[in-house]
C-alpha positions as CSV (number, residue, x, y, z in Angstrom):
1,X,-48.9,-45.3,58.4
2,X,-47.7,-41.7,59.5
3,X,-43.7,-41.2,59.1
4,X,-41.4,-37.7,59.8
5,X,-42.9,-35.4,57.4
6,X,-46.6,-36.0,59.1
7,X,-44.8,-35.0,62.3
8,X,-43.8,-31.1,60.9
9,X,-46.7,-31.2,59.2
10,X,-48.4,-31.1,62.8
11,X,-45.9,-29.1,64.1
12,X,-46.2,-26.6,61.0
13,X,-49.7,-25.9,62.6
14,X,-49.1,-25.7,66.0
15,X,-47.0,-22.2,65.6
16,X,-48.2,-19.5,66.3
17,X,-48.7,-16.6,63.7
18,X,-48.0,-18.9,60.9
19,X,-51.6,-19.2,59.5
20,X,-52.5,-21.7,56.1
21,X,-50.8,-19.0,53.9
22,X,-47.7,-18.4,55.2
23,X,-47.3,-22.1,56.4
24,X,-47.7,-22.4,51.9
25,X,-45.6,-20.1,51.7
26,X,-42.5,-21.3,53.5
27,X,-43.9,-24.9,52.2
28,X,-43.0,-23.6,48.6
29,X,-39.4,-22.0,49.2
30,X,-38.2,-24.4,51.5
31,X,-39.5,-27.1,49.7
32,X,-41.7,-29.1,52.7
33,X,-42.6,-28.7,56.2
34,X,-39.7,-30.7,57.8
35,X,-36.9,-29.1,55.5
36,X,-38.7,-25.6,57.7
37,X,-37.5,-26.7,60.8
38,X,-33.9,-27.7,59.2
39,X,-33.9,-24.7,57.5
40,X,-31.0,-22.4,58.5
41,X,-32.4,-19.4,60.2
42,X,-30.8,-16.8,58.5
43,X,-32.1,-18.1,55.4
44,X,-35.2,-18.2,56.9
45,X,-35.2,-14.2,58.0
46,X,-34.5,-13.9,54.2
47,X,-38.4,-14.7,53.2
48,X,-40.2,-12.3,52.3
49,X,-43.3,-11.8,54.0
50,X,-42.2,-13.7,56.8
51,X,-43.7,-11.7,60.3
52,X,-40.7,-10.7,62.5
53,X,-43.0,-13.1,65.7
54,X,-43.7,-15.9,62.8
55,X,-39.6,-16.3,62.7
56,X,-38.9,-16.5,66.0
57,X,-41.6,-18.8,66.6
58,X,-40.1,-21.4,64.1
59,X,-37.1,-22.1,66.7
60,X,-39.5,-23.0,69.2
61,X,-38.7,-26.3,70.0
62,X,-42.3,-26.6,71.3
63,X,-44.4,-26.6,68.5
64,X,-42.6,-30.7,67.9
65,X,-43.3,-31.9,70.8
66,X,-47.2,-30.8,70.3
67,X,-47.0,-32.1,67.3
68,X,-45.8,-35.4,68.5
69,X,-48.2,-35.6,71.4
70,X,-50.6,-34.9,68.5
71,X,-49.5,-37.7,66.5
72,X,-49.6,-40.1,69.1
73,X,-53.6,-38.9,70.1
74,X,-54.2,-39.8,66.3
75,X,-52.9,-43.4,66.0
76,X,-54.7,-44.0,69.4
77,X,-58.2,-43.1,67.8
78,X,-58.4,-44.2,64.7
79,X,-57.7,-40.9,63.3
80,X,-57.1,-39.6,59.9
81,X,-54.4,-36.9,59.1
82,X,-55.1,-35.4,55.4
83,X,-52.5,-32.9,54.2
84,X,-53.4,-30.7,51.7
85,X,-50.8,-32.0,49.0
86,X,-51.9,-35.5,49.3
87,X,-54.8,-36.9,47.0
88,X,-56.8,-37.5,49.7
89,X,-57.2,-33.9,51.0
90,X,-60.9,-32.8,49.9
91,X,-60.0,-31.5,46.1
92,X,-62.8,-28.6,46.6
93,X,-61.4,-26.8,49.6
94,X,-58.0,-27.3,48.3
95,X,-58.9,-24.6,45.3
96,X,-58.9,-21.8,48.2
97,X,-56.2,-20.0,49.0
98,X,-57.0,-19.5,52.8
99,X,-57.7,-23.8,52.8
100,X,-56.0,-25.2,56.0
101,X,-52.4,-27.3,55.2
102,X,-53.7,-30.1,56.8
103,X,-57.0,-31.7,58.4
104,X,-58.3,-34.1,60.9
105,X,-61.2,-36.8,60.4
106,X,-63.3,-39.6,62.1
107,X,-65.1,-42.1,60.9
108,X,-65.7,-43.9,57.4
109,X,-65.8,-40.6,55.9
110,X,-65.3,-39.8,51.7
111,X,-63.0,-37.1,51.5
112,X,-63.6,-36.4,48.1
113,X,-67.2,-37.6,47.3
114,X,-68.8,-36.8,44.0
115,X,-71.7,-34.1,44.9
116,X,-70.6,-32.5,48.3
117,X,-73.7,-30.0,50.0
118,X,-73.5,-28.4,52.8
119,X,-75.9,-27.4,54.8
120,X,-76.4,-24.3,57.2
121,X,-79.5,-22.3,59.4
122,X,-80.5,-20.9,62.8
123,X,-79.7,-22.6,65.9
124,X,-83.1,-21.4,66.8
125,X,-84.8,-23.7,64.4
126,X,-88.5,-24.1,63.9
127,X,-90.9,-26.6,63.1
128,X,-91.1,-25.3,59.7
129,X,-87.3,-25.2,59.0
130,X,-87.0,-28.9,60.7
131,X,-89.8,-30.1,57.9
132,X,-87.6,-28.0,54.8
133,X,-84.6,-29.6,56.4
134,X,-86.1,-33.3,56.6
135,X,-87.4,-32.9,52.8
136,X,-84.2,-31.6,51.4
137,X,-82.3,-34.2,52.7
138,X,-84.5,-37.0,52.0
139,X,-84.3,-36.2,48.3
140,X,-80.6,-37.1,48.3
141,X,-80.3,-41.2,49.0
142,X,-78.1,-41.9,46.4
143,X,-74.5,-43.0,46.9
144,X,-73.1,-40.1,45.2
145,X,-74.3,-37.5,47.5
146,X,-72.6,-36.5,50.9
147,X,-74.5,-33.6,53.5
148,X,-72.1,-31.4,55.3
149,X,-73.1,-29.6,58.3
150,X,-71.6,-28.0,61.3
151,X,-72.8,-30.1,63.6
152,X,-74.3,-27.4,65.9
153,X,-77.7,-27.1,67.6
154,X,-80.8,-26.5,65.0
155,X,-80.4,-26.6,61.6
156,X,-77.1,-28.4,61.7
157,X,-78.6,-30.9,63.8
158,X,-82.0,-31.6,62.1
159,X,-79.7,-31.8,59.1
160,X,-77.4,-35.2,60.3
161,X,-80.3,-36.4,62.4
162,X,-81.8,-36.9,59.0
163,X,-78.9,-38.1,57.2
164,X,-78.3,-40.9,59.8
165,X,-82.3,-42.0,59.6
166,X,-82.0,-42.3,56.2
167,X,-78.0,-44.0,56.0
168,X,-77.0,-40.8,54.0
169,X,-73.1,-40.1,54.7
170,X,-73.0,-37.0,56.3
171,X,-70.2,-35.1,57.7
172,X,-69.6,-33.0,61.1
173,X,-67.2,-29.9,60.8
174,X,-65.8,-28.8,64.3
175,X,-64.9,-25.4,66.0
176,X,-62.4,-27.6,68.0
177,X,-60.7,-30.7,68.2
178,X,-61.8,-34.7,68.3
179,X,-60.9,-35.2,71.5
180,X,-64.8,-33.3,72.7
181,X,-67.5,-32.6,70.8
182,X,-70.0,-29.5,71.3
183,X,-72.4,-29.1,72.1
184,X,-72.3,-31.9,74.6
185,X,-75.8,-33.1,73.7
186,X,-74.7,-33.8,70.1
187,X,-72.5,-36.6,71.2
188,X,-74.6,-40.0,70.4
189,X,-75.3,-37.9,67.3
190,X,-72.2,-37.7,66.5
191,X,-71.2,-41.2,67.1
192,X,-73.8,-42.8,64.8
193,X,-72.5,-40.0,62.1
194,X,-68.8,-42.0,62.1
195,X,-70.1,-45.5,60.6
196,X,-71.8,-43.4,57.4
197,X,-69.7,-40.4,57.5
198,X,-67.9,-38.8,60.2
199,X,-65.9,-35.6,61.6
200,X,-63.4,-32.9,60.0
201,X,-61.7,-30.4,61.8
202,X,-58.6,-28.3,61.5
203,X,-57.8,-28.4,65.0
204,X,-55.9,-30.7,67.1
205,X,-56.8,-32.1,70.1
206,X,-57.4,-29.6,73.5
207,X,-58.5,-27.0,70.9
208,X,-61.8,-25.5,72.8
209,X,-64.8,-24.4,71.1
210,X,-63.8,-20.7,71.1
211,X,-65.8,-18.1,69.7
212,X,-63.1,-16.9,67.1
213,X,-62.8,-21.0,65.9
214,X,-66.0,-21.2,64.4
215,X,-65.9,-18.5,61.7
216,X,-62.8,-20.3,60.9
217,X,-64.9,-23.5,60.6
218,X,-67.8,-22.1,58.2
219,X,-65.0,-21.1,55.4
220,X,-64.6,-25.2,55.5
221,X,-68.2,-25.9,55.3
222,X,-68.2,-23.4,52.5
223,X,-64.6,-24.7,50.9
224,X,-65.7,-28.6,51.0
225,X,-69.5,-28.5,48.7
226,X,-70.8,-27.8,45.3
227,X,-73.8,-26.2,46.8
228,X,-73.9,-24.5,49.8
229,X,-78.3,-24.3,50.9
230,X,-79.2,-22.3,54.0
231,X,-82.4,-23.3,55.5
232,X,-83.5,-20.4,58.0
233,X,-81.6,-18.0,59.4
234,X,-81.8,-14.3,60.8
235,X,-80.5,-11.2,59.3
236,X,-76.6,-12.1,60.7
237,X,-74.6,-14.8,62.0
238,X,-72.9,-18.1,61.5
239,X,-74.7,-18.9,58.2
240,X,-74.8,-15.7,56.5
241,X,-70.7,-15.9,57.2
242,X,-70.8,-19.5,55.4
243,X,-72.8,-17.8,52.8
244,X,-70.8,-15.1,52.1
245,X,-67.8,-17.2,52.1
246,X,-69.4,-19.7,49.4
247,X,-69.9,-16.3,47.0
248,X,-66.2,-15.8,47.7
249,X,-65.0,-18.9,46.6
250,X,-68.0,-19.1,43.5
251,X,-70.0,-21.8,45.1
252,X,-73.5,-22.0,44.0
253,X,-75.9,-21.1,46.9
254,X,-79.4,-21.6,47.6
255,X,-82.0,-20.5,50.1
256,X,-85.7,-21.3,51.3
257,X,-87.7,-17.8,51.2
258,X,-89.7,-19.2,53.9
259,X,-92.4,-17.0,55.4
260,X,-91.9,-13.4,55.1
261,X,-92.7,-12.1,58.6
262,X,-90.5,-14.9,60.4
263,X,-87.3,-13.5,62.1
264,X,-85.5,-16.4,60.7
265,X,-86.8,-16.3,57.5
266,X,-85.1,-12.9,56.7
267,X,-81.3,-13.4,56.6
268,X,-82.7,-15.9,53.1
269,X,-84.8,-13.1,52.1
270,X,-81.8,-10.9,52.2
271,X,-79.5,-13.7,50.5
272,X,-82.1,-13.6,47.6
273,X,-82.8,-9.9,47.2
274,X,-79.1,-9.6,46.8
275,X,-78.4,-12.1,44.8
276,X,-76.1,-13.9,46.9
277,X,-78.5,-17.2,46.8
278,X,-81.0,-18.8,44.3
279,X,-84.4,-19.6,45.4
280,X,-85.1,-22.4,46.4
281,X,-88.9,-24.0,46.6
282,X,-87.7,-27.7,46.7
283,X,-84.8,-30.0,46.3
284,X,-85.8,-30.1,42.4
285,X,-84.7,-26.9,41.7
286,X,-81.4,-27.0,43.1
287,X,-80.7,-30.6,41.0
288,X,-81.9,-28.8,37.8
289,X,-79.7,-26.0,38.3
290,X,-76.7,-27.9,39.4
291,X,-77.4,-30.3,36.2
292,X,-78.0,-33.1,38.5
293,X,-79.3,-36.1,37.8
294,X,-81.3,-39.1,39.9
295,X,-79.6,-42.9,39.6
296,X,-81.6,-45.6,38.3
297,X,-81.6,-48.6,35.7
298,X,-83.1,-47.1,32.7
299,X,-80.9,-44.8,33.1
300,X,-78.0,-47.5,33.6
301,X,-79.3,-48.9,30.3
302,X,-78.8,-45.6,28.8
303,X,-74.9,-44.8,29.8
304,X,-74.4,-48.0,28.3
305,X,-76.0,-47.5,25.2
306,X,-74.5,-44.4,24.6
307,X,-70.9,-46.0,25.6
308,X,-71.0,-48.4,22.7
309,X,-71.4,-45.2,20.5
310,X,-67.6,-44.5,21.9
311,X,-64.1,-44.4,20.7
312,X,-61.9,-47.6,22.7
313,X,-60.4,-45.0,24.7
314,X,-63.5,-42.5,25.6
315,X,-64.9,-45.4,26.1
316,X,-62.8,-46.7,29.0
317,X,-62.1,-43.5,30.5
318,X,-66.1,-43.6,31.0
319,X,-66.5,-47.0,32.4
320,X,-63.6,-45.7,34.8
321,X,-65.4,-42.7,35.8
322,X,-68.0,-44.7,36.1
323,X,-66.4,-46.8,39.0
324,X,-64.7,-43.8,40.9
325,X,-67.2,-41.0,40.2
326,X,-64.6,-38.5,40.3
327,X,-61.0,-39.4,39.7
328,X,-57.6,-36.4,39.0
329,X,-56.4,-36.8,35.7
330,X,-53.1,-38.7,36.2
331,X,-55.4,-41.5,38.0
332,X,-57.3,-41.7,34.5
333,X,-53.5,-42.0,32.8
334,X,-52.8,-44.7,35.7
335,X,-55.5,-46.6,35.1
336,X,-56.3,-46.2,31.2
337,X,-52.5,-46.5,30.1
338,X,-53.7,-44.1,27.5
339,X,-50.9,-41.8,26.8
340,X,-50.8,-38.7,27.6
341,X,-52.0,-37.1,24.1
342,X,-54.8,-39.3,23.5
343,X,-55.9,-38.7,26.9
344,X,-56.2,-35.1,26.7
345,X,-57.9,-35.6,23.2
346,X,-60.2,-38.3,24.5
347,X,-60.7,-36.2,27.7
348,X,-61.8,-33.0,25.7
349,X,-63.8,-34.9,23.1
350,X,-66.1,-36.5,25.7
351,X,-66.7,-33.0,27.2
352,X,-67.4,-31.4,24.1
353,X,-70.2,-34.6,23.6
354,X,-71.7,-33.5,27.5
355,X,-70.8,-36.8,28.6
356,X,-67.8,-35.8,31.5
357,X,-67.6,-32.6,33.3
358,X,-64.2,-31.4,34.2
359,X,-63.3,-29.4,37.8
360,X,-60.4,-27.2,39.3
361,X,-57.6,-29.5,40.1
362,X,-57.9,-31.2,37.1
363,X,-60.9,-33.5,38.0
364,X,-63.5,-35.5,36.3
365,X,-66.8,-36.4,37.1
366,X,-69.3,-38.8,35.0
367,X,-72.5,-35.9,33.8
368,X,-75.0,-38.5,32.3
């Protein structure tokens, strides 16, 4: 399953002061991460860029032998490795430039599922903010839809408690590696999360749940949605971070007022007033401004009426689309044998008629 280049991929992680943009960096001069570790070392010096501790720290014949310790954790436990130039790697986070190389996940996760939201609040959350959370959830039981949280106490909690009630994939991003989980008293939680979801971190195994991590963490939660909805939260912490982040990377963001004399209810207050979030009153309003739309047979009956009004080629690019929910562009050429002229012809016309949406990376998604 795993071969050489997954090894200096790990290893490509485990030295120190080579974060996720220098590791691209030397990725794209030296051409991958095991052609790094062949590299010459004077050619190495030679990158610009390069931090005097970053170079020395590439001869360190340590970082391999974590990597392959790392390697051998992964096949033991059913664990994914997704590097960021492989289709699999979630297409969303990829578009940011501080996205890690390369990710770890658990469980019968979709790395790339068609509407991605994540989920953030308090720790500290209240009766209230558990009845927003189990409302807003349960108005997302369709297939398409995947809840990412952080898998923390509160909010993040209440959030894949729900999810699992209701057999909604949800998905657990960690401050630390697979080999633990924290808090402690998540850890039945988390289990039940891995047959309809699962875990995604960035760090291998023995990585504690430092303080510095989870920061770190919330740029992923931020990276991997469409919409990012904070549910309660004070004036500063973990979820403003996430939210602030999201802006960054032109997510759309939501957040319940909630009541305006609640401690908690002020860091969405602030996200409002400051037009870093939309208000949100209900689920509803997020779908509509998302352009969202609910599953059902009339409106199965309808894609296929409007299908027949199709070219042969839109046409199968939609009943494609229609099968994957989101699929890159050179899957469409796989599977459509279209060439590549009339696919970007056929591609454009559909999205001039509002039938297919296109994304960064060169992604499509079905809109009606």
């Amino acid at each position: 399953m795993y071969d050489e280049n997954t090894l200096y991929q790990i290893a490509l992680t485990k030295i120190e002061h080579v974060g996720a943009t220098t590791a691209k960096n030397l990725i794209r001069i030296c051409g991958s991460p095991a052609q790094i570790f062949k590299e010459k070392k004077w050619k190495l010096k030679k990158i610009p860029q390069l931090r005097a501790s970053a170079f020395q720290n590439l001869s360190d014949p340590a970082a391999l032998k974590k990597a392959e310790a790392e390697l051998e954790y992964v096949l033991k436990n059913g664990i994914r490795i997704l590097y960021y130039e492989n289709e699999e790697f979630p297409w969303r986070l990829k578009q940011q430039v501080d996205a890690p190389i390369l990710l770890y996940a658990k469980g019968e996760l979709i790395s790339n599922a068609e509407r991605v939201i994540s989920v953030v609040g308090t720790r500290n959350i209240t009766d209230y903010g558990k009845q927003l959370v189990e409302e807003f959830v349960s108005a997302f039981q369709q297939e398409a839809f995947q809840i990412v949280s952080g898998l923390a106490y509160g909010v993040d909690t209440a959030t894949h408690q729900q999810c699992v009630k209701l057999q909604i994939q949800t998905v657990g991003i960690l401050g630390h590696g697979l080999d633990r989980i924290y808090p402690h008293a998540n850890t039945a939680l988390a289990e039940k999360m891995l047959t309809n979801g699962g875990l995604m971190t960035e760090y291998g195994m023995n990585t504690k749940p430092d303080r510095e991590n989870f920061p770190m963490r919330n740029r992923i939660i931020a990276g991997l949605c469409d919409a990012l909805v904070v549910v309660e939260t004070g004036e500063s912490g973990g979820s403003m971070i996430t939210a602030e982040i999201a802006n960054s990377y032109n997510k759309d963001v939501f957040a319940y007022p909630g009541r305006v004399h609640d401690p908690y209810s002020k860091g969405c207050i602030k996200l409002i007033k400051e037009h870093k979030a939309q208000l949100m009153a209900a689920p509803t309003d997020l779908i509509s401004a998302m352009n969202w739309d609910v599953k059902n047979d009339k409106k199965q009956e309808y894609q296929l009426h409007l299908f027949s009004d199709l070219q042969t080629d839109e046409k199968n690019l939609c009943e494609i689309l229609q099968k994957l929910n989101v699929a890159h562009i050179d899957k469409l050429h796989q599977l459509s044998e279209i060439t590549p002229g009339k696919l970007a012809s056929a591609l454009l016309s559909l999205e001039f008629k509002g039938l297919i949406r296109s994304h960064p990376g060169k992604r499509y998604t079905l809109v009606v």
